[in-house]
C-alpha positions as CSV (number, residue, x, y, z in Angstrom):
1,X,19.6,2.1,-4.6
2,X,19.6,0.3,-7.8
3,X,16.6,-1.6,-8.7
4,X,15.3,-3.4,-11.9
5,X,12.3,-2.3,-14.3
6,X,9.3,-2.9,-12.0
7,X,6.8,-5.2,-13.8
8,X,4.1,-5.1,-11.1
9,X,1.9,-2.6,-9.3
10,X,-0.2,-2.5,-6.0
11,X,-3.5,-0.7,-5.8
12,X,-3.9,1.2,-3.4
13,X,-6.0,4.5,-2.3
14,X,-4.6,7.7,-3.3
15,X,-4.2,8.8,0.0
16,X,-2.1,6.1,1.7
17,X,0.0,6.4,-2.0
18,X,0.6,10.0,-0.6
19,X,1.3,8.9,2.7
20,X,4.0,6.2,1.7
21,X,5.3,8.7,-0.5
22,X,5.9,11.8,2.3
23,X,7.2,9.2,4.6
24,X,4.7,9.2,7.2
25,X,3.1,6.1,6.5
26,X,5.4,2.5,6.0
27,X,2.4,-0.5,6.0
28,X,-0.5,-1.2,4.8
29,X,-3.1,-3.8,5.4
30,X,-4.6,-5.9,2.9
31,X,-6.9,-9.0,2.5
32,X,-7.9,-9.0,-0.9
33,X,-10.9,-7.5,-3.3
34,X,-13.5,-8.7,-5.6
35,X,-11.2,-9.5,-8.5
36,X,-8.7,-10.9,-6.6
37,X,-7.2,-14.7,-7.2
38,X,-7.5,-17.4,-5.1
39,X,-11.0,-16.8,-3.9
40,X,-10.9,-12.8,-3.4
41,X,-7.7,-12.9,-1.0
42,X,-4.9,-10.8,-1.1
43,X,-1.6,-12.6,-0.8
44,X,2.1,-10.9,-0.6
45,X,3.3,-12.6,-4.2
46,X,5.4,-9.7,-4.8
47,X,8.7,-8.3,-2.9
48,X,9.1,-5.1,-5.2
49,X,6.8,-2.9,-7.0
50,X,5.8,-0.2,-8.5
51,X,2.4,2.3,-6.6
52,X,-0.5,2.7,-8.2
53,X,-2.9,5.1,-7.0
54,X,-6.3,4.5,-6.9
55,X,-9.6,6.4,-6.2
56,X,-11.7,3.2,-6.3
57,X,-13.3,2.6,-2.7
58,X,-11.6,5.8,-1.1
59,X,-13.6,7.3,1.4
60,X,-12.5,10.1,4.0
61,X,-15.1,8.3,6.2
62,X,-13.0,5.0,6.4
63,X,-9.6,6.7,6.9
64,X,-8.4,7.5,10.0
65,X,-5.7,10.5,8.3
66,X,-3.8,11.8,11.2
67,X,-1.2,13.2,8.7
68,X,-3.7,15.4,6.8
69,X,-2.9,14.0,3.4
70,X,-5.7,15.2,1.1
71,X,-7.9,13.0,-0.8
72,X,-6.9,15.0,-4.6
73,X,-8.9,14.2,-7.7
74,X,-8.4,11.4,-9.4
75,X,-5.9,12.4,-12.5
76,X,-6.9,13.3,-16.0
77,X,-8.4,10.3,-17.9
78,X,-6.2,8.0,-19.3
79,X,-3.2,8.7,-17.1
80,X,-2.3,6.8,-14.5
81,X,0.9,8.8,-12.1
82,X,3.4,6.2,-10.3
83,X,4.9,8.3,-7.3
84,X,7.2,5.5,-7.0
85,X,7.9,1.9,-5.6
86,X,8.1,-0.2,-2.6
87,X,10.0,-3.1,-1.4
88,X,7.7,-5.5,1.5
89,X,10.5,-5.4,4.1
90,X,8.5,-7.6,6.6
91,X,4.8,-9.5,6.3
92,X,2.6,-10.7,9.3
93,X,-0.6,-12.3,8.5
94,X,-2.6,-10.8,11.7
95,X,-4.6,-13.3,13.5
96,X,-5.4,-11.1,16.0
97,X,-7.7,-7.9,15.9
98,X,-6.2,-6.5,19.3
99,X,-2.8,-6.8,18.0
100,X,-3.8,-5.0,14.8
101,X,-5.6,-2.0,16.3
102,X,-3.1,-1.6,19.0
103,X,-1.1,0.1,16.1
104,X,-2.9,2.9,16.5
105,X,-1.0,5.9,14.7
106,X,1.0,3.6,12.2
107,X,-2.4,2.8,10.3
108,X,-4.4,5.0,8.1
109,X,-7.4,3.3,8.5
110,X,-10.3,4.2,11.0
111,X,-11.0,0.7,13.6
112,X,-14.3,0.3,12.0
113,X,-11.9,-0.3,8.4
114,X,-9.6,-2.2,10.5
115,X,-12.3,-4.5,11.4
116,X,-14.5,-4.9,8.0
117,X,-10.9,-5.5,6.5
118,X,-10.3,-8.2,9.5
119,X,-13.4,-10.1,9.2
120,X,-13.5,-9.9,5.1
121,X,-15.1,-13.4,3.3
122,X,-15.4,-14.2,7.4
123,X,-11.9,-15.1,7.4
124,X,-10.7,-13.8,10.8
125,X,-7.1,-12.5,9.4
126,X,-5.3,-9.4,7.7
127,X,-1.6,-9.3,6.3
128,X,0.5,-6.0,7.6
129,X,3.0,-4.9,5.2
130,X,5.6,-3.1,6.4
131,X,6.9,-1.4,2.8
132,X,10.7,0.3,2.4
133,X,9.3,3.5,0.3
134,X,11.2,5.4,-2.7
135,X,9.9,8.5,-4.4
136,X,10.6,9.5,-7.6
137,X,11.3,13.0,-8.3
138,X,7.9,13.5,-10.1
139,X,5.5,10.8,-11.2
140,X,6.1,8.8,-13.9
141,X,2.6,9.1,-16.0
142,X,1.5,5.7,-17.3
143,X,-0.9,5.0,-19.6
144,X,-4.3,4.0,-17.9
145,X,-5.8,0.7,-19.3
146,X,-8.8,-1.6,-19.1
147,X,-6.3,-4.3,-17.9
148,X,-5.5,-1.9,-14.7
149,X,-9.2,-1.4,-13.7
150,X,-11.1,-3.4,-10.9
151,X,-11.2,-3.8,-6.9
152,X,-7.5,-6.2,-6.8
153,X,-4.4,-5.4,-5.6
154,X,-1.3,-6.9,-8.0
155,X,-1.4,-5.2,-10.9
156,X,1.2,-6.6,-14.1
157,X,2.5,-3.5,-15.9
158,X,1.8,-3.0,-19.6
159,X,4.6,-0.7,-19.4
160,X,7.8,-1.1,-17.7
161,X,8.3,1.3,-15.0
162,X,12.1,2.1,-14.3
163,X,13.0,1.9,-10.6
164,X,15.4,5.0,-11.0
165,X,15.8,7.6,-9.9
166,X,14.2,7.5,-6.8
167,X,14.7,8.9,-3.0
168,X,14.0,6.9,0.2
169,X,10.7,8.3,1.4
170,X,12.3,7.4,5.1
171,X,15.5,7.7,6.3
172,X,16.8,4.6,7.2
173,X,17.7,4.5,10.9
174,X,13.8,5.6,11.3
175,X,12.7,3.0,9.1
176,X,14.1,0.0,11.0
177,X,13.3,1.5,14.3
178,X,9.8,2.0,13.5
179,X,9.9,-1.4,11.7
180,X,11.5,-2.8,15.4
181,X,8.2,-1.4,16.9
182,X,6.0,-2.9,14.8
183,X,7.4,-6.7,14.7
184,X,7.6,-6.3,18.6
185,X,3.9,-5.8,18.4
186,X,2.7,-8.0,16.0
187,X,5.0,-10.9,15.7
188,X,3.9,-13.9,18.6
């Protein structure tokens, strides 16, 4: 697939990053962070992007892991590896928590995550995003940089990360059949 210079990143925890990556993961679930914009909440501003690893929050404790993706080290200082990029196929803003933890296996998150994440800034809501995943043969190393630091999820890229070459992390007949799944269970 071609794709443009990616100009944005997404934070997220090393471990999901892995998961999107091997292809056994295809959301996540976000509702914002400390540095975020408009009032600490996460909103889906961005259809491609570039992954950005982080060890900032991670916690074996809050992930629920069924795939056995190791929490690694964070990288050597000053580096920062992009695995590769995503493109939000679909976006529910979540309303309500039944529907969210009736994903079960789809999330790597533990219910009592789930729920902190739900009732964040006691705004009873989460966005699912249900990401179309490409790898890049090996990471491309960034450098790391005050500007990428803090608990918020859209990064802007000092440095342009190429799109190519990259591999779907998911074949696509299982991608839209697990995305099927998920829109029948969370779109009213």
């Amino acid at each position: 697939m071609t794709a443009p210079a990616l100009t944005i990143g997404l934070h997220e925890w090393q471990v999901c990053c892995d998961a999107l990556i091997a292809g056994t993961l295809s959301v996540v679930v976000r509702k914002g962070g400390i540095h975020e914009r408009k009032g600490g909440l996460f909103a889906p501003e961005h259809d491609r992007f570039a992954l950005i690893p982080t060890w900032l929050h991670q916690d074996a404790g809050r992930l629920r892991n069924p795939r056995g993706m190791p929490i690694r080290p964070a990288p050597s200082a000053g580096q920062i590896p992009i695995p590769g990029w995503c493109e939000i196929a679909q976006v529910w803003r979540v309303t309500d928590l039944t529907r969210l933890l009736a994903l079960g296996s789809e999330l790597a998150w533990t219910e009592a995550e789930l729920r902190t994440r739900f009732a964040y800034r006691d705004q009873p809501f989460v966005f699912v995003l249900a990401l179309r995943v490409w790898r890049f043969p090996e990471p491309v190393i960034i450098p790391d940089a005050p500007a990428y630091a803090g608990c918020r999820s859209w990064i802007p890229l000092l440095d342009l990360v190429s799109a190519q070459p990259a591999v779907a992390a998911m074949d696509e007949a299982t991608f839209y059949s697990r995305l099927s799944t998920l829109n029948g269970s969370l779109s009213v």
